[in-house]
Wavefront OBJ file of the C-alpha trace (Angstrom):
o trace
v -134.435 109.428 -75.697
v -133.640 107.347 -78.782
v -130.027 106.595 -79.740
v -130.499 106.641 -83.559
v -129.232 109.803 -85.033
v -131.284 110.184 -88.256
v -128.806 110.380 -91.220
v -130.695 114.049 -92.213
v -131.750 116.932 -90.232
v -133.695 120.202 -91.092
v -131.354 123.505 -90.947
v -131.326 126.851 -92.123
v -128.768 127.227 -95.009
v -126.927 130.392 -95.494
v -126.104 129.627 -99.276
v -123.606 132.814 -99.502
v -123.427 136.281 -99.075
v -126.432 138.666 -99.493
v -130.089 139.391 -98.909
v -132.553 137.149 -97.261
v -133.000 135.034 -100.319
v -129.564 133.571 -99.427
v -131.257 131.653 -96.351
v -132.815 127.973 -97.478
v -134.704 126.174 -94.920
v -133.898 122.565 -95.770
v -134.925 119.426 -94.314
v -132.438 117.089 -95.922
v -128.876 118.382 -94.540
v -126.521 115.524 -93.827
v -126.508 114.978 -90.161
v -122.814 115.463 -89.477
v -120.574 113.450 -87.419
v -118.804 115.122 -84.109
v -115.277 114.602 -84.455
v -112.730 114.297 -81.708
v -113.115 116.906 -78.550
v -116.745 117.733 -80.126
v -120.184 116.867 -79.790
v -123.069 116.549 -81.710
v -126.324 118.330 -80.182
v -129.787 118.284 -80.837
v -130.986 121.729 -81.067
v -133.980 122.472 -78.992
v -134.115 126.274 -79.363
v -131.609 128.499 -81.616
v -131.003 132.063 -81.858
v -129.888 134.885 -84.405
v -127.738 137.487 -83.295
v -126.185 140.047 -85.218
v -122.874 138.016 -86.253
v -125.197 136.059 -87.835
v -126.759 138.696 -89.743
v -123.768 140.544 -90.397
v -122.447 137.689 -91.647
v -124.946 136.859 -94.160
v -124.496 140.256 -95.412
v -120.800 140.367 -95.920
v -120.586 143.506 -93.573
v -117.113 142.368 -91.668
v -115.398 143.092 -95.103
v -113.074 146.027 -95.109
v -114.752 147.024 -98.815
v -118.056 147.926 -96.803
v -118.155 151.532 -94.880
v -121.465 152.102 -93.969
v -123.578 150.837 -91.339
v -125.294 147.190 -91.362
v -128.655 148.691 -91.439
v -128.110 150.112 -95.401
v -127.270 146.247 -95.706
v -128.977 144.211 -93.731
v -131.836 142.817 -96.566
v -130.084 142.588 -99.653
v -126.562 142.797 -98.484
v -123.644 144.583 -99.665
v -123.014 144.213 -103.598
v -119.457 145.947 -102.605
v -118.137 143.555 -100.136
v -115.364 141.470 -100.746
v -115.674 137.983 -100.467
v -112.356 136.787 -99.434
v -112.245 139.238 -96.329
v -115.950 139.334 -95.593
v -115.669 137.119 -91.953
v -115.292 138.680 -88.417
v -111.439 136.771 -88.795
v -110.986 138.358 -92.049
v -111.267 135.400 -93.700
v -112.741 133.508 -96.558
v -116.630 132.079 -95.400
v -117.277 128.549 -97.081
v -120.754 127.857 -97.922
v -123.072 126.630 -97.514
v -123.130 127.080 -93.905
v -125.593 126.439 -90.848
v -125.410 129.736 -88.659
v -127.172 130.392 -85.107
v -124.614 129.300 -82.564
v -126.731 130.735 -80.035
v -128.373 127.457 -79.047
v -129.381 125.069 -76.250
v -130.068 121.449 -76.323
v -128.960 117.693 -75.400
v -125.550 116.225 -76.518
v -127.126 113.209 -78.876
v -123.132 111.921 -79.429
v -119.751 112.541 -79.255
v -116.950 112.503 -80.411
v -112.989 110.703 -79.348
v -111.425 112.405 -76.483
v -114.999 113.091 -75.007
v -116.503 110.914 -72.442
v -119.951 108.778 -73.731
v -121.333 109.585 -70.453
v -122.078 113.210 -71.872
v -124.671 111.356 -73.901
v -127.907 113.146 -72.737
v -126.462 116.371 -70.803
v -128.483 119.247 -71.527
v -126.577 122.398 -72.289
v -126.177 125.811 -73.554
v -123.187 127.250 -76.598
v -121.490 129.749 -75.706
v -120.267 130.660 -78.862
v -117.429 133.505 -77.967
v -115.768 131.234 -75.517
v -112.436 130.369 -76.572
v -111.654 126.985 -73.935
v -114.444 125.402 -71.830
v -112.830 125.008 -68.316
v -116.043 123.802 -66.438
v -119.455 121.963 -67.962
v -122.508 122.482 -66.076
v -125.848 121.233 -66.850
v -128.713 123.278 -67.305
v -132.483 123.311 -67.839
v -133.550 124.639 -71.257
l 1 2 3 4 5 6 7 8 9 10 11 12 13 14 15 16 17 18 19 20 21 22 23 24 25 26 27 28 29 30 31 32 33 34 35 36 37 38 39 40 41 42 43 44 45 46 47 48 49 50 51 52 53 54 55 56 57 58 59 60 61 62 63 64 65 66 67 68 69 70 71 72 73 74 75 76 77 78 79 80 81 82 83 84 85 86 87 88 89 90 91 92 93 94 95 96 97 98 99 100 101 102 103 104 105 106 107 108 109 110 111 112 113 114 115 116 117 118 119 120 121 122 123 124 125 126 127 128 129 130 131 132 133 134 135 136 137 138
């Protein structure tokens, strides 16, 4: 495995709220920078779950009442913005979504040992505090 970190990587942009045209696939997103207690990972396979989705469509915001389905290509042109996350919250784009992913730790950040440097593992994306790391095959 190489230790360079490329300054760019490809991602899939959600640009803001609404239909699928709101997704760009871009291969020139600034590689970020893991920042104390994180890690940086290279993906090796991401998924799309229905947070995702019903993200990119706004449908968390108390303005929408129906189900996703009646929203889930062009979006909701009645949701409100500044409640439309699963907190309740504001989103700021753009934004890379697909927690659902596995991969190797490429670096790290302070308070995080540099011997993590080449663990394969898995998010878990709803955990709240990571008591126990455990390396898997992905």
């Amino acid at each position: 495995m190489s230790n360079t970190i490329p300054n760019t990587m490809t991602a899939a942009l959600l640009t803001g709220h609404g239909g699928l045209d709101k997704l760009e696939y871009r291969h020139d997103v600034a590689t970020p920078s893991p920042k104390a207690n994180e890690v940086l990972i290279k993906v090796s396979a991401a998924g799309i779950n229905n947070t995702d989705i019903n993200t990119r469509i706004a449908w968390y915001s108390k303005s929408v009442t129906t189900a996703t389905d009646s929203g889930a290509t062009a979006g909701f042109d009645d949701a409100n913005a500044d409640d439309s996350s699963w907190t309740g919250e504001a989103i700021k784009f753009p934004r890379i979504q697909g927690a659902d992913v596995c991969g190797v730790i490429v670096a790290v950040g302070d308070k995080v040992s540099s011997e993590r440097i080449g663990e394969r593992v898995m998010i878990r994306s709803i955990m709240q505090t990571y008591t126990e790391f455990r390396p898997f095959e992905c």
